[in-house]
C-alpha positions in Angstrom: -133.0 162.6 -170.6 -132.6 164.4 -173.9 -135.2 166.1 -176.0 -135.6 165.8 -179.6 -135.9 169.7 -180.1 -135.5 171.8 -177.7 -138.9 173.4 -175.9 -138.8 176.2 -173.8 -139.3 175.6 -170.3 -140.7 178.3 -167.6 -137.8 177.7 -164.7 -137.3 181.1 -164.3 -139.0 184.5 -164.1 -136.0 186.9 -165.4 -135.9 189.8 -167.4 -132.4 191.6 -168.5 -131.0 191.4 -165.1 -134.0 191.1 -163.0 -135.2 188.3 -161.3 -138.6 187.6 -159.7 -138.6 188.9 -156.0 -140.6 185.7 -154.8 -143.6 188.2 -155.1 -141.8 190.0 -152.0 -140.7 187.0 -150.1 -144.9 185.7 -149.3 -144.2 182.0 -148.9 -147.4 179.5 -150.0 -147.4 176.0 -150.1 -146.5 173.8 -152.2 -143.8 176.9 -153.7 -140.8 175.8 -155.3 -137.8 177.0 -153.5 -133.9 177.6 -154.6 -133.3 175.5 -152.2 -135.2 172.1 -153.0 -135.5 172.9 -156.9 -132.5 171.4 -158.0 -132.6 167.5 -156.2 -131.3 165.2 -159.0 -129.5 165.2 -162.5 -132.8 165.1 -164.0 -134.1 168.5 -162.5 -130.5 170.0 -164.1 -131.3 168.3 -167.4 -134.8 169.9 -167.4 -133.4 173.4 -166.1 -130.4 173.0 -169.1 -133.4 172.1 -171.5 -135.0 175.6 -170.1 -131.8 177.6 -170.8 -131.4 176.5 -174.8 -135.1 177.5 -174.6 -134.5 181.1 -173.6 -131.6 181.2 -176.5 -133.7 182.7 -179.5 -132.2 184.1 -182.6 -135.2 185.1 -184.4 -134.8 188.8 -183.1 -131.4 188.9 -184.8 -132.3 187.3 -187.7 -135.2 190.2 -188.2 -133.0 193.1 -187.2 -130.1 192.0 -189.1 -132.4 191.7 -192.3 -134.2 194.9 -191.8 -131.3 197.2 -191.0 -129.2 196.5 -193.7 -129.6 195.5 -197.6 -131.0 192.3 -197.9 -135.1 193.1 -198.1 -137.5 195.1 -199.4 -140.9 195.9 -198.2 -143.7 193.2 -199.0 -146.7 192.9 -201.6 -148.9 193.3 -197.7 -146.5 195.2 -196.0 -148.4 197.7 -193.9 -145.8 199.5 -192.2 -144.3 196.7 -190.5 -140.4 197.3 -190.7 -140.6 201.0 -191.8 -139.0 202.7 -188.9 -135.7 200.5 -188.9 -135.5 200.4 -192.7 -135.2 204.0 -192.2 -131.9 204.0 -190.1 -134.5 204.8 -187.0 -132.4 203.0 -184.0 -132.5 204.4 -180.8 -132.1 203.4 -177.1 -136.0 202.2 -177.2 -135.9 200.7 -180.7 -137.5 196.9 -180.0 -135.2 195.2 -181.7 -131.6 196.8 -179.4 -134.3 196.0 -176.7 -135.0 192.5 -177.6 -131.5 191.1 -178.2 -130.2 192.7 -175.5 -132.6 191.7 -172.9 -133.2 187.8 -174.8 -129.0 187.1 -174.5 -129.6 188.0 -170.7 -132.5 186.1 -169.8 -130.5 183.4 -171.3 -127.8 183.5 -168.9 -129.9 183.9 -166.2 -131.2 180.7 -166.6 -127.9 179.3 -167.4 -126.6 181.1 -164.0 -129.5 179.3 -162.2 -129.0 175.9 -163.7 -125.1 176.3 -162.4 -126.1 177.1 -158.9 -127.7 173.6 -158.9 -124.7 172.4 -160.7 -122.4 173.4 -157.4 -125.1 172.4 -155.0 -125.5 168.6 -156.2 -123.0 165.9 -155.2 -123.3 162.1 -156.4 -122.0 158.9 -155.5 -122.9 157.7 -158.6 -120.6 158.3 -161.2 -122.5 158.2 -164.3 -124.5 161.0 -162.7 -121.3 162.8 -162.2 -120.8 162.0 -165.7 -124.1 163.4 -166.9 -123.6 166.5 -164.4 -120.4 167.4 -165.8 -121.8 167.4 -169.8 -125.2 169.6 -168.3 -122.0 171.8 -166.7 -120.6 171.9 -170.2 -122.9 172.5 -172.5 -124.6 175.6 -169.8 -120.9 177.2 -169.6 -120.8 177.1 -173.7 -124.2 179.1 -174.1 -123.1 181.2 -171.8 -120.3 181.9 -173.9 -122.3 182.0 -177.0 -124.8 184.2 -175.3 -122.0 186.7 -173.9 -120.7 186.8 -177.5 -123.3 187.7 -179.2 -123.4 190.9 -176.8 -120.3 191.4 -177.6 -120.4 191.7 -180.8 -123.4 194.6 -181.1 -123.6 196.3 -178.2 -119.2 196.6 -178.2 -118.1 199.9 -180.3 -114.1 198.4 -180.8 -113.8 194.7 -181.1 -109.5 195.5 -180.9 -109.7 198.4 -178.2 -108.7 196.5 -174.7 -109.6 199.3 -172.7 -113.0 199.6 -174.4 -116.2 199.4 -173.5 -117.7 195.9 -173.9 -120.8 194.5 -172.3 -121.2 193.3 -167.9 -120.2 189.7 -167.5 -123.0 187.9 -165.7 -121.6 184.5 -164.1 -123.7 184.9 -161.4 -127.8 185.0 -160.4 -128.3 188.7 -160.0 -129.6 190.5 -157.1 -132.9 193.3 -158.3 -131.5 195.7 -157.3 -128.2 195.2 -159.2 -126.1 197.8 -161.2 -123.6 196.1 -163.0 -121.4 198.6 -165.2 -119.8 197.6 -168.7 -116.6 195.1 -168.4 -113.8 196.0 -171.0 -113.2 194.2 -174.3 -110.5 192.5 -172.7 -111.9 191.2 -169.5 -115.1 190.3 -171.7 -113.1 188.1 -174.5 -111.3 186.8 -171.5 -114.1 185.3 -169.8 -115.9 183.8 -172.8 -113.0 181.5 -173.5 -112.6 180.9 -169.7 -115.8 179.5 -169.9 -115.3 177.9 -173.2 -112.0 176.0 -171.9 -113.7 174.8 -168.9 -116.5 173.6 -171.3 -114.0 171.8 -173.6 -112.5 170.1 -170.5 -115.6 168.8 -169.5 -118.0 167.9 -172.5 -118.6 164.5 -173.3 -119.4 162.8 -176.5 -119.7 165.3 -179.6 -121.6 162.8 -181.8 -125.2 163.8 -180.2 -126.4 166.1 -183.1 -126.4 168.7 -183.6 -129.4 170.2 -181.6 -127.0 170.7 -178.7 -123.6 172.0 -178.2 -121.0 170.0 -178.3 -117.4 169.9 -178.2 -117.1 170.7 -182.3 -119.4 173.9 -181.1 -117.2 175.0 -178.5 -114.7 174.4 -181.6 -116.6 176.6 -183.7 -117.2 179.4 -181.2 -113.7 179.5 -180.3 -112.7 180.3 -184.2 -115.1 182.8 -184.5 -113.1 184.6 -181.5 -109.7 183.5 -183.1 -110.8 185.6 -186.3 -112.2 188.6 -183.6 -108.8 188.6 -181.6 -106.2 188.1 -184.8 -105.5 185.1 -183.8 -105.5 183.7 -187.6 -103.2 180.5 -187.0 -105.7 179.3 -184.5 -109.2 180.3 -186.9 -107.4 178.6 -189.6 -106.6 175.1 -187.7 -110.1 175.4 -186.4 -112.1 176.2 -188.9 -110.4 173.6 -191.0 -110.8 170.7 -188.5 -114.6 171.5 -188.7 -115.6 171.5 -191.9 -112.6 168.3 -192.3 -115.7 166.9 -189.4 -118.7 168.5 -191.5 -118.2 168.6 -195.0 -119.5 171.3 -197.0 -123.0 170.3 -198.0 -123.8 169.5 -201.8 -126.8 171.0 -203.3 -129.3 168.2 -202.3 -128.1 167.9 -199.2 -127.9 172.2 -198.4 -131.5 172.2 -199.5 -132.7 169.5 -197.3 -131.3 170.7 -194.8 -133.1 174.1 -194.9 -136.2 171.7 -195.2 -135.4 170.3 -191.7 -134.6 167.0 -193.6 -131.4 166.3 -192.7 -128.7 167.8 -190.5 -126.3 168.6 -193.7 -123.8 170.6 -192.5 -125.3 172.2 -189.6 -122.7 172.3 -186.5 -125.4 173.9 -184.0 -129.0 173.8 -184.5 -131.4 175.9 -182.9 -134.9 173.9 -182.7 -138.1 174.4 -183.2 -141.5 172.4 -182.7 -145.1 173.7 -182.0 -145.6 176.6 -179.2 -142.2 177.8 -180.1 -141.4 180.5 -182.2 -142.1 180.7 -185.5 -139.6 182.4 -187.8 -141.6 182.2 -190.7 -143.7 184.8 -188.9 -140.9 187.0 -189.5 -141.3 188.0 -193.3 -145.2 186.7 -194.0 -148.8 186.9 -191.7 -149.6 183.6 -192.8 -147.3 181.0 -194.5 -144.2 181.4 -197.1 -145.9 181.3 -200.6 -146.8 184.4 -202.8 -150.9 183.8 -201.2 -149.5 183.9 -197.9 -149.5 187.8 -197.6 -145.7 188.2 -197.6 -145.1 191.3 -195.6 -141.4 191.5 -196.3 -139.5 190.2 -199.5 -135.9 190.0 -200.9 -134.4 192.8 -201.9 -133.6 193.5 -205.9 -130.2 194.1 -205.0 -129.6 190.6 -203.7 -131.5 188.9 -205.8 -129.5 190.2 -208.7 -126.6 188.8 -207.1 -127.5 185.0 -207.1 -126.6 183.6 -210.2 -128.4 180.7 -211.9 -126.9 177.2 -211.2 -126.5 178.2 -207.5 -128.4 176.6 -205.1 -128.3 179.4 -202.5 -130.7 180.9 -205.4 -133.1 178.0 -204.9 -132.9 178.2 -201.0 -133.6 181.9 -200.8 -135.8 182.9 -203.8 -139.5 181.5 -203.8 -141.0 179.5 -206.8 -143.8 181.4 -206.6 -141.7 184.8 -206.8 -143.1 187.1 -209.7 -140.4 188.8 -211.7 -141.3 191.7 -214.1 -137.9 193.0 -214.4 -134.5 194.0 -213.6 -134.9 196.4 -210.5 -138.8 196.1 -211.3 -140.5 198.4 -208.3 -143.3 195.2 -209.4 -141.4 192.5 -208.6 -142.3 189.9 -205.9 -139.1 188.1 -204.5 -140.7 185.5 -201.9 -138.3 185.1 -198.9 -137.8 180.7 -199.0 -134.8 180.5 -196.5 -137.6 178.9 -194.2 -140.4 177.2 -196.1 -141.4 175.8 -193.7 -141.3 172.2 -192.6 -143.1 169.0 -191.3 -143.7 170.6 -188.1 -146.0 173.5 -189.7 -145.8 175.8 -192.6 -144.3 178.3 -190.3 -141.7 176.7 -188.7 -138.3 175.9 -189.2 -135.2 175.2 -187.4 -132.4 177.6 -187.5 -129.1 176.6 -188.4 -127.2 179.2 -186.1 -123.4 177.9 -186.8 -122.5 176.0 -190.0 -119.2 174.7 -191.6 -119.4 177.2 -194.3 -119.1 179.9 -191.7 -116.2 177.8 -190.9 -115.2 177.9 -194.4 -115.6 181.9 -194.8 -113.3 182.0 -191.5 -110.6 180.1 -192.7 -110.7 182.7 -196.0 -110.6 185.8 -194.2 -108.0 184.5 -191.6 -106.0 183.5 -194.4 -106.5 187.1 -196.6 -105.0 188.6 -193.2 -102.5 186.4 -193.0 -101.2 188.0 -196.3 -101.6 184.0 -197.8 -104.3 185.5 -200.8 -104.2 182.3 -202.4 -105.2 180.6 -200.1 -107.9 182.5 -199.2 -108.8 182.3 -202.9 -108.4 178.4 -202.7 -110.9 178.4 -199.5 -113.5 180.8 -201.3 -113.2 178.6 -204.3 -113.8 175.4 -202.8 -117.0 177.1 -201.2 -118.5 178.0 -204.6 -117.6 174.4 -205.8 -120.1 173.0 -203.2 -123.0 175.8 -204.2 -122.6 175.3 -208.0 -121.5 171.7 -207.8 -119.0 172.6 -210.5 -115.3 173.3 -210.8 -115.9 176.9 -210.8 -112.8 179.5 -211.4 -110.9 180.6 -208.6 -111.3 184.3 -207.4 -107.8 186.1 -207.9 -107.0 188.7 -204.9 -104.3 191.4 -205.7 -104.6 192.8 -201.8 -106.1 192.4 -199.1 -109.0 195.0 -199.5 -110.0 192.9 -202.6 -110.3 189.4 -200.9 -112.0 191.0 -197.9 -114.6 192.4 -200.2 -115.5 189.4 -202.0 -115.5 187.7 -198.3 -117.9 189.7 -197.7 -120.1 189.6 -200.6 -120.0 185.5 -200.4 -120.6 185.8 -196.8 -123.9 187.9 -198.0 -124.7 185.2 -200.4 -124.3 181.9 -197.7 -125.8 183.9 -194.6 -128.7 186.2 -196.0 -131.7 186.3 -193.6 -129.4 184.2 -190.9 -128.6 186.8 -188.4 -124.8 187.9 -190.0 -125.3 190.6 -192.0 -125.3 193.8 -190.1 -122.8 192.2 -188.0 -120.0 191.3 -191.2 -120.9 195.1 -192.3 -119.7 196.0 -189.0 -116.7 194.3 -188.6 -115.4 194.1 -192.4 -116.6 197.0 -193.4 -114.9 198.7 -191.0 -111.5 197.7 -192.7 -113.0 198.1 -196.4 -114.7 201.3 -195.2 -118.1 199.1 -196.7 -121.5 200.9 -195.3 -125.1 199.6 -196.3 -125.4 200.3 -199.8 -129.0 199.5 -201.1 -130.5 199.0 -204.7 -132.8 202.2 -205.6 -135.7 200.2 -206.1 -135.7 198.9 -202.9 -135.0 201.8 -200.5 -137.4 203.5 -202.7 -140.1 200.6 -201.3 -139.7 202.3 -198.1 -138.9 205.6 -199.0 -135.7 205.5 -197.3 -131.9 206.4 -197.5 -129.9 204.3 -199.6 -127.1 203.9 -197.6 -125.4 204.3 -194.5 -121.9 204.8 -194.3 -119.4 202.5 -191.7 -118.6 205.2 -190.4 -121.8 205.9 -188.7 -122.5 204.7 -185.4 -125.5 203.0 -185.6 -123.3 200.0 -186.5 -123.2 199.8 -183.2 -127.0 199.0 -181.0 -127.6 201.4 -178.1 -127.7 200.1 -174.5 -131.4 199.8 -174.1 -133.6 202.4 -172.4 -135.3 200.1 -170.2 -132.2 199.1 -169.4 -130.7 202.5 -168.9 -133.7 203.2 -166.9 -133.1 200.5 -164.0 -129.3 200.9 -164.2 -127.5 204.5 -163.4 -124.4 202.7 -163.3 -123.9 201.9 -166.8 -122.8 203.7 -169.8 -124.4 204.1 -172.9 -122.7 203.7 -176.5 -121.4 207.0 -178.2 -124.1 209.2 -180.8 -127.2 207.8 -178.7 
């Protein structure tokens, strides 16, 4: 009972860790009750179908671009972005709020969908069959969802001891406290969940608009690389994009078309009524007449080179360019150009096999093998230029982690990675925000913000801080 693209589906009324209090237990008929909502597979389809609805990335994609270096403000920008441009991130800041809050309301669902999951029992075993790949595919976005808390709301990805983010594996009470599990016990559950997945996902040929068991793959290397694990990343990373090739330019720019699947591992889709995250950078659609309200930064721009296609895929036709560092240039954001579905909608492709590729660099650098790391970063740029371009030479492992990050800029801008690569790189390069003049001067803002500071780091949110006296909030907020 699969959907094309995923649509959102209303099969629960959650928010962070609240769930509706059956409007204080009045029964009516005809209600809907925990106990009679889940009756066959197709009610845990439907509820599964809900859960990938309440998984949105468009928050991080905005916050990510905002915060750190990649944008500048629009030719009809009026004001929109000016606080967080400024460094302005506090418990109450929308954006801490929203992906906060989002990730939960995601594994609410999820939690819900797994109660139904436990309750259910077939005689039929292709209904087993089906129930164990809904089981699958809910315990992996919970993983995802858990991860992606993880990774801004935790100060010390290698502390044990520290401070992570509460595990929900269960549908919360209201009136529920939860306090902050450790690193440990956090990393530890998300691959619990993730081998349980793996054990129990079916076919991974179904697209790539839901996980499958090449997802779970991919999420698992992206904790590999988190944890140190670098024999793992590598023989992961390299299975995937052995299973999704690297995508040639045709092909990378079709794909950000919504043509073809390219080398997208994990889609997140998107259709009419859903979000629209072309609304994130222009009021109307994404041409220079369609009142672009955020633009690409000067500094990026001067770092896409002719010849590569991410150049094509990021910068608009319709762009105006004056000049180098011109305060008049327009640099028309064209990562989503919108598609056959509408002018402002695109699907996002949340996990690709360059990520994959970028892994198996960095896991490499670490591993004190530079040239092969060099080899990986090469072959990357071969696929982007579609040329035998010359291959990086590291002479340590501050050097190779640099350029990582720089190509990692280049392959991810305006996809939700950037803050979070500053973060974690940076942190061993000592590599802050650094912004071109021209563009902080759009905002009249700071220039930079060093890794030291801990805004790299979101706050716990203040609504959640209100509701919760257990829990603890992140240091300097």
């Amino acid at each position: 009972m699969r959907i094309n693209k995923i649509k959102i589906l209303a099969v629960a009324c959650v928010a962070s860790f609240i769930s509706c209090n059956d409007a204080r237990d009045i029964e009516q008929d005809g209600i809907i009750s925990e106990e009679n909502v889940w009756e066959s597979v197709e009610d845990l389809q439907l509820g599964l179908n809900g859960a990938y609805g309440a998984y949105n990335p468009e928050g991080a994609i905005n916050f990510n671009a905002i915060f750190t270096d990649n944008i500048k403000r629009g030719a009809s920008n009026n004001g929109q972005g000016q606080g967080l441009y400024n460094f302005n991130l506090i418990p109450g800041t929308t954006e801490a709020t929203g992906i906060w809050t989002g990730r939960y309301s995601a594994i609410n669902r999820v939690n819900r969908v797994l109660e139904g999951v436990e309750d259910l029992e077939y005689d039929n075993s292709s209904d087993q069959e089906e129930e164990d790949e809904i089981k699958a595919e809910l315990l992996a976005l919970r993983a995802l969802s858990h991860l992606d808390l993880f990774m801004y709301y935790t100060e010390d990805y290698s502390d044990p001891n520290g401070l992570a983010v509460p595990i929900m594996d269960f549908v919360p009470e209201i009136t529920i406290q939860p306090t902050r599990n450790t690193v440990s016990e956090t990393l530890e559950f998300i691959k619990n969940d993730l081998n349980e997945a793996a054990q129990l996902i079916g076919n991974p040929e179904e697209g790539s608009f839901f996980i499958n068991g090449n997802t779970i793959k991919a999420i698992q290397a992206r904790i590999a690389l988190i944890e140190g694990d670098y024999p793992t990343a590598i023989s992961l990373g390299e299975e995937l994009v052995g299973t999704y090739p690297l995508s040639g330019q045709t092909e990378y720019e079709e794909m950000y078309q919504d043509l073809v699947p390219g080398e997208s591992i994990f889609t997140v889709g998107r259709g009419l009524d859903d979000s629209e995250v072309v609304g994130l950078f222009y009021f109307n659609e994404p041409s220079l007449d369609g009142d672009p309200y955020l633009e690409v930064s000067n500094g990026l721009f001067n770092e896409l080179q002719d010849g590569d296609v991410r150049k094509d895929v990021i910068i608009g036709s319709e762009s105006v360019i004056v000049g180098e560092n011109s305060d008049q240039n327009i640099i028309l954001i064209d990562k989503y150009p919108g598609s056959d579905a509408g002018v402002r909608i695109n699907d996002i492709k949340w996990i690709r096999s360059s990520e994959m590729q970028l892994i198996v660099a960095e896991a490499k650098a670490r591993s004190n093998d530079l040239a092969g790391a060099a080899t990986a970063i090469k072959e990357l740029r071969d696929a982007r230029f579609d040329s035998n371009t010359t291959a990086p030479s590291y002479s340590n492992l501050n050097a190779a982690l640099q350029d990582i990050l720089e190509e990692r800029r280049l392959e991810f801008a305006f996809e939700g990675q950037r803050y979070l690569d500053i973060k974690r790189i940076g942190k061993d390069i000592n590599a802050g925000i650094t912004r071109n003049e021209t563009d902080c001067a759009s905002f009249s803002a700071p220039c930079g913000l060093p890794r030291s500071s801990f805004k790299f780091t979101l706050p716990i949110p203040q609504v959640e801080l209100n509701a919760n006296g257990a829990i603890n909030q992140n240091n300097g907020y």
